[in-house]
N, C-alpha and C positions, 0 to 999 in steps of 0.2 A: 380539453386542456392541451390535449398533444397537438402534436403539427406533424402536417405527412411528410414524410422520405424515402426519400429508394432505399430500395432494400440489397443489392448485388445476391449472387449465387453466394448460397452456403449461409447465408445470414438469416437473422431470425431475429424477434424483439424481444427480451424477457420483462417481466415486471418483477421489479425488486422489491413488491411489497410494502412497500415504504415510501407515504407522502406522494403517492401517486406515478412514482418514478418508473422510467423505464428505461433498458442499454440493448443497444444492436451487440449481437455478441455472435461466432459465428458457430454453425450447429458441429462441425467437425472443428477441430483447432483449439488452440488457447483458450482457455473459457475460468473465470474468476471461481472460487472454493471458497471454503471456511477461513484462509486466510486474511482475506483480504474483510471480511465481517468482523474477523477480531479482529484486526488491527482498526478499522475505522470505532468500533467498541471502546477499545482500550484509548487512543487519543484523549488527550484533554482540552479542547478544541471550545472555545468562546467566540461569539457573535461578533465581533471588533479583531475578531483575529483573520490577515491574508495569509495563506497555508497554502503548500506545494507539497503536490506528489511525485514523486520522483520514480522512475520504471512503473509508469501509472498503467501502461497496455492498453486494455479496452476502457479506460478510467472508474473502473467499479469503484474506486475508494474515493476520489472526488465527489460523483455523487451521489454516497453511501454518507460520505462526510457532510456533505450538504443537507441530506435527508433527516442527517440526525441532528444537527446542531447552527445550520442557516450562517455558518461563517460570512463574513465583507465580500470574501472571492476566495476562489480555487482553482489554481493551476495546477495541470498535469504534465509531464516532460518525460516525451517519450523518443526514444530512438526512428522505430520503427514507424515509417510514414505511411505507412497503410492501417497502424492501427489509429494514429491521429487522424485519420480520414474519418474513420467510424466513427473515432468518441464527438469527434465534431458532430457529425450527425445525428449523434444522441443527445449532444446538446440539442439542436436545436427541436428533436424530435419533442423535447422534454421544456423547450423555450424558457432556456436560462444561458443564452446569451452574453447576459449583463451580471453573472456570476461566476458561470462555471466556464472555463477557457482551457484549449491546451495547445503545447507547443511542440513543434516535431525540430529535436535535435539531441546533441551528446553530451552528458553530462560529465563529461572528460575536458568537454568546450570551454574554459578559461573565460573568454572572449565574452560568449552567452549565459555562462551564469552571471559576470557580472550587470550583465541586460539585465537579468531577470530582477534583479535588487534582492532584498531582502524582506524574509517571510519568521511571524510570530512561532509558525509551525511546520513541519514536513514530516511527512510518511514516506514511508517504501517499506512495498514489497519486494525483495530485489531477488534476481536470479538465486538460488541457493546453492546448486551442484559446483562442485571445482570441475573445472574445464582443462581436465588433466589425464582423460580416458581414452583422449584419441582418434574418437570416433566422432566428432560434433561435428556436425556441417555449419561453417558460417552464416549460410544461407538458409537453413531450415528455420524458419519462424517460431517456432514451440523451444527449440533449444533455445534460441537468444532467450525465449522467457524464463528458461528454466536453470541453464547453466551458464558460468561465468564466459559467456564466449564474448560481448562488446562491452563489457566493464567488470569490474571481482567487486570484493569487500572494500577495499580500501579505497578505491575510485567513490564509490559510493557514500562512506564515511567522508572523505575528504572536501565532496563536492556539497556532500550537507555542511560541514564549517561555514561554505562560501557563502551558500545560501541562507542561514538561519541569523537572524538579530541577535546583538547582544541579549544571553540569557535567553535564546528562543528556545524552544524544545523539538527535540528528531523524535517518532516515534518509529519502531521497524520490528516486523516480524521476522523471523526465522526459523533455523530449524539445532534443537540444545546444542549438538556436537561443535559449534560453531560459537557458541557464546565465550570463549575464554578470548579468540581473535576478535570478539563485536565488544569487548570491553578493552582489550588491548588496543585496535583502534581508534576506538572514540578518545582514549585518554591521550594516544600520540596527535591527535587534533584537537582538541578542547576543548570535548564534549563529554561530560561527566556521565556516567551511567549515575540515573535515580530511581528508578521501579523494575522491577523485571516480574515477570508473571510465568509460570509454566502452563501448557495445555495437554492431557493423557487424551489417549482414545478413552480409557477408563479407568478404573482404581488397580484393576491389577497389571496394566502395561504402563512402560516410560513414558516420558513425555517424547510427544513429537514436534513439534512447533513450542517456540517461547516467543515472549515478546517483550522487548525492548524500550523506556523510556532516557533521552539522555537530554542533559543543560549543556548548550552553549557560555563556556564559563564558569559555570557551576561549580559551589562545592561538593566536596566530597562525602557523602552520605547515600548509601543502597538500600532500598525498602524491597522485600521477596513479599511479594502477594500469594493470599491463598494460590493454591492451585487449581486450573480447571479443568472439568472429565465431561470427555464432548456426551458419551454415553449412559447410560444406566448399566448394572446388572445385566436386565431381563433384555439389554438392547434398544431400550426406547432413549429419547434424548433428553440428558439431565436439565432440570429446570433453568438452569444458568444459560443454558444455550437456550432455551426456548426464549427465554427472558432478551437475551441477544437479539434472535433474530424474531420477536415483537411475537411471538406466536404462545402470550402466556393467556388462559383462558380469566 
């Protein structure tokens, strides 16, 4: 099924367990979590729906997104052109071509999201940290993915208005501290919060990740879903996660 590719130093294949799929990711450096599983989870993504990822990296949620639900197409829109190297690569490793695409440029780009048209759906996992400590190298690869240093919250939010149809849906992970600004927001652009979900490590700590659904347009209406516990008690992983990432017996 696969097709050969280079592999550069530091690289490596993983198999995502899923429909046969596989991504070049690199063995030190940025490397995709539990994030980005919920969030391709939590999506509500239909076969006739074209869906874009936005801060998509190595494109784990493309085709995490694909694996699960065989959308029209999926693009990923990434800054960083060395990671669009890869994911291309993992396209074709994985020879979906004619489904899964991605584009290296900046979703601050006016110009190129209007290129890009309009999509039923969009995810991001977007940096989380505020880019307010001082110490961020612009140039360090790991920090662009992880703190606000070439886009914040609000570039993000903003650049999903552009992107999404009337009435499309943004779906976006994060992290709780942050949800009063990911609902404030979405409302200053026109994107209604409608679901929000929390994730614990377990029943007696906070949540650390939430996740996010909003309408382009939308009315006004918020559903709080159960909440999820990555772990058990005793430390093993709760059936919901197992359930997630397909590993229910």
């Amino acid at each position: 099924m696969e097709e050969k590719v280079s592999l550069l130093e530091n690289e490596a294949i993983d198999d995502l367990q899923l429909k046969g799929l596989h991504l070049i990711q690199k063995n030190a450096g940025f490397r995709f979590g539990v994030d980005a599983v919920l969030l391709a989870d939590f999506a509500n993504v239909k076969r006739k729906h074209k869906v874009i990822d936005i801060c998509t990296g190595t494109g784990i949620v493309p085709f995490l997104l694909w694996g699960k639900y065989e959308p029209e197409s999926v693009i990923g829109l990434e800054i960083q052109d060395d990671m669009v190297e890869m994911a291309e690569r993992s396209v074709k490793l994985n020879k979906l071509q004619d489904k899964i695409s991605f584009v290296h440029g900046d979703l601050k780009d006016k110009k190129l999201l209007s290129e890009l048209g309009r999509y039923d759906v969009l995810t991001v996992n977007p940096p989380y940290k505020l880019n307010n400590a001082g110490i961020v190298n612009p140039d360090d690869k790991l920090a662009i993915a992880r703190h606000e240093v070439l886009c914040n919250l609000e570039d993000v939010i903003a650049s999903a208005k552009k992107l999404l149809k009337d009435n499309g849906r943004m779906y976006m992970v994060h992290r709780p501290e942050r949800l009063i600004d990911i609902f404030e927001l979405m409302r200053k652009y026109n994107i209604e919060p409608k679901r929000v979900k929390l994730i614990h490590p377990n029943s007696k700590k906070p949540p650390n990740i939430v996740l996010v659904e909003g309408q382009r347009d939308g009315g006004s209406f918020l559903k709080w879903e159960p909440s999820l516990y990555v772990y058990n008690e005793d430390g093993t992983y709760s059936d919901e996660i197992n359930k997630i990432y397909g590993r229910e017996e």
